[in-house]
N, C-alpha and C positions, 0 to 999 in steps of 0.2 A: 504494500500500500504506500502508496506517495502522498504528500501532501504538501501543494504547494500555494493554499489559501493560507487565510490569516481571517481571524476573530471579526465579523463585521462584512468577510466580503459577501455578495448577493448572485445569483441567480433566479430569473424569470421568464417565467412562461403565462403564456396567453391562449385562452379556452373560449370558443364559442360555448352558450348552453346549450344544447338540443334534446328534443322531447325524451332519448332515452337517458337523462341527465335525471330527469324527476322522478323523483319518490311514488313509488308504484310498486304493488305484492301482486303482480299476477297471477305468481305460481299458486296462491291462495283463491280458496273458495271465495267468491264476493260477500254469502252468509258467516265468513269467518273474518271478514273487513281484508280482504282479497281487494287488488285493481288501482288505479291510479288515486294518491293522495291529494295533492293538487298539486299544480302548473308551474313550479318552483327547480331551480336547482337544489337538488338534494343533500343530505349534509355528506352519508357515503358516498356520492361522486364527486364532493368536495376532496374527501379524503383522500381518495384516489389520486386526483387531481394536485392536491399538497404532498403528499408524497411522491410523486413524479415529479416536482418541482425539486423537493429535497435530495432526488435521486441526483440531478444533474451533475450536484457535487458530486460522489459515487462512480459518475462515468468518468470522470476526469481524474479521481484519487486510484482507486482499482486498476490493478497489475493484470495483464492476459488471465492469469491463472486463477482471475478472483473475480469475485461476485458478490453484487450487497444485496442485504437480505433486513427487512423490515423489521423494526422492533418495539416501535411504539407510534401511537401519532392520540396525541389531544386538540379537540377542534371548539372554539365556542363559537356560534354559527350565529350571528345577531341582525344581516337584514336579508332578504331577498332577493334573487337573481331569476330572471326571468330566463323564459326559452327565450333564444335570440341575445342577450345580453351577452357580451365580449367581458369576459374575469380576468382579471392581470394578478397574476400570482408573486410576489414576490421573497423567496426563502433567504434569511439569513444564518448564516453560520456560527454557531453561538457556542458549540464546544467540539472539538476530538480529546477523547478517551482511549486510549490505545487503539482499538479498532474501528469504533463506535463512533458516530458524526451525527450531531442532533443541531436541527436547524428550526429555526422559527422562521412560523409563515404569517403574510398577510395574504388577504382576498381582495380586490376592489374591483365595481364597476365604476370607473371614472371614479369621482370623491370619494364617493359611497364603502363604506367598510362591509364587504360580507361577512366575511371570517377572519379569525386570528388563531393561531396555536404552534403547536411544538413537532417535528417528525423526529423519529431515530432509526437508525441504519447503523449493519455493521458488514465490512467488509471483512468475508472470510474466502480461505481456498472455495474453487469449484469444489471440490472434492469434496471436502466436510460441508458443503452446502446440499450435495446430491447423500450423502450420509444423515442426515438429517430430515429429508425431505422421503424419506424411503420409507415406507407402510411397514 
C-alpha cells in the first residue's frame, strides 16, 4: 500500500439520481409494505454512492496485489435529492491507520447539504481478501 495523500486532501465524484436511486422493497409483498417509498434519493444509494467516493482514495493507495474492502460507513441523511438532481460528493481524508483509510463525506445538490458522514476501507492482499470472502 502507498500512500501519497496527506490529512485534508479531497476527492469527488458526481451522481445523477435516477428512478432506481429511490427507496423501493419490490422484492416485498405490497401487503407487507413491499414497492416504491417515495421519489427521493435513497439513503442506501447514498451509501453506495459515498463509499465509491471514499474508494477513489483506495485506487490510487492499493498495490496490483491488493484490494480495499469496506469496513464501515455512517451517513446522517438531512435533505432531499430528487430523480434528476446532479449530487457532488465530496470525500475527505481524515485518517490512515496502518491499512485502514477512513474518509468523511459531504452530499450536495448545489448549496443544499444532503448528507454528511464517515466511510472506512482497508486495503488488504487479493489473497486474504478472496480468503475471506469464501463460504
Amino acid at each position: 500500500m502507498k500512500n501519497t495523500f496527506e490529512y485534508g486532501d479531497s476527492k469527488s465524484y458526481r451522481v445523477v439520481v435516477k428512478e432506481e436511486d429511490t427507496p423501493n422493497f419490490i422484492a416485498l409483498p405490497k401487503e407487507q409494505g413491499g414497492g416504491e417509498v417515495h421519489p427521493v434519493y435513497s439513503t442506501y444509494a447514498i451509501a453506495r454512492d459515498a463509499e465509491w467516493c471514499g474508494r477513489l482514495f483506495v485506487l490510487e493507495m492499493k498495490e496490483e496485489d491488493e484490494e480495499g474492502i469496506g469496513t464501515m460507513i455512517s451517513i446522517e441523511h438531512v435533505a432531499p435529492a430528487f430523480v434528476g438532481d446532479e449530487v457532488f460528493f465530496t470525500s475527505t481524508l481524515e485518517s490512515v491507520s496502518g491499512n485502514e483509510i477512513i474518509t468523511s463525506f459531504e452530499a450536495r445538490v448545489g448549496d443544499k447539504l444532503i448528507a454528511r458522514g464517515k466511510t472506512g476501507q482497508k486495503i488488504l492482499k487479493k489473497e486474504k481478501v478472496k480468503q475471506l470472502l469464501r463460504k
